[in-house]
C-alpha positions as CSV (number, residue, x, y, z in Angstrom):
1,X,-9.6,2.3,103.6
2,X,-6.5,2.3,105.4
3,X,-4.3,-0.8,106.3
4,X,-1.0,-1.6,108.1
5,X,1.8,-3.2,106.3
6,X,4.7,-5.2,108.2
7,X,8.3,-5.4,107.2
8,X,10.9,-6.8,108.5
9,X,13.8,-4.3,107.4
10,X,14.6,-1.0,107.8
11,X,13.1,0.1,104.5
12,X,11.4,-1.2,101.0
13,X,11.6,-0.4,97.9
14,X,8.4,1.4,96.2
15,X,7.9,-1.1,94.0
16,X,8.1,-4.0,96.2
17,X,6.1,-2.5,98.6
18,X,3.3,-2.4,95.9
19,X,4.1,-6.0,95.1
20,X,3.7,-6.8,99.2
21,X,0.4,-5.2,99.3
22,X,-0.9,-7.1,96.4
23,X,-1.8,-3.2,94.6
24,X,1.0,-4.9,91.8
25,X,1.1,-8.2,90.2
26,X,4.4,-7.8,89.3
27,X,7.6,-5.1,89.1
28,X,6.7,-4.4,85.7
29,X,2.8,-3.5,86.8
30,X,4.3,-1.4,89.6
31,X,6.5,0.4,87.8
32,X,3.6,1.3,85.2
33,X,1.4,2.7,88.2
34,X,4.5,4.6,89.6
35,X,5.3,6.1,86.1
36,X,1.4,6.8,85.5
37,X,1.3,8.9,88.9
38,X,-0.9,6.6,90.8
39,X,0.9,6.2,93.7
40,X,1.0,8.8,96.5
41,X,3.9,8.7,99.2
42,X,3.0,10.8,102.3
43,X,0.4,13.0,100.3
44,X,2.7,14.1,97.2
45,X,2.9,11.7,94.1
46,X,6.3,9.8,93.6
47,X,8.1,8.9,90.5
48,X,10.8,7.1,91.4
49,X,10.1,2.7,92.1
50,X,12.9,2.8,94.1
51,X,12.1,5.7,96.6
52,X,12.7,4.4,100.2
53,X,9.6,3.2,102.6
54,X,9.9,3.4,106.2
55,X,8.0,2.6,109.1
56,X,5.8,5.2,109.6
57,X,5.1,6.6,106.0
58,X,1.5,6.3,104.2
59,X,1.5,4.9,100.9
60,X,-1.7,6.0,98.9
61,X,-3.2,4.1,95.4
62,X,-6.3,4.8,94.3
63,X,-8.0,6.1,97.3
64,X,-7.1,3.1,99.0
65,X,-4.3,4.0,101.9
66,X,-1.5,1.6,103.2
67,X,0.8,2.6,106.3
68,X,4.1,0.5,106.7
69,X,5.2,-0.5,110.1
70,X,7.8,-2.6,111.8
């Protein structure tokens, strides 16, 4: 499944990106799925909650696919 996220900004914050797309309930819960190695950023698995989205890059949890636009 693949969906399109808007923001308004030039980037987002891991984390808050999964808080955005409703994948996390709150900080805490994504920074638990980041840690765990269930979220994908362009294909590799990222550690890091704050690691910088942009327009353009695919976010991957679960099989489930989310592309951030502008």
């Amino acid at each position: 499944m693949m969906r399109k996220i808007r923001i308004e900004e030039d980037m987002i914050k891991l984390d808050s990106l999964l808080k955005l797309a409703d994948f996390a309930q709150t900080g805490g819960h994504a920074k638990i799925m980041i840690q765990d190695g269930l979220i994908k950023v362009n294909g590799n698995v990222e550690y890091q909650r704050g690691k910088k989205i942009k327009p353009g890059d695919q976010v991957s949890v679960e099989g489930q696919v989310i592309t951030v636009v502008k």
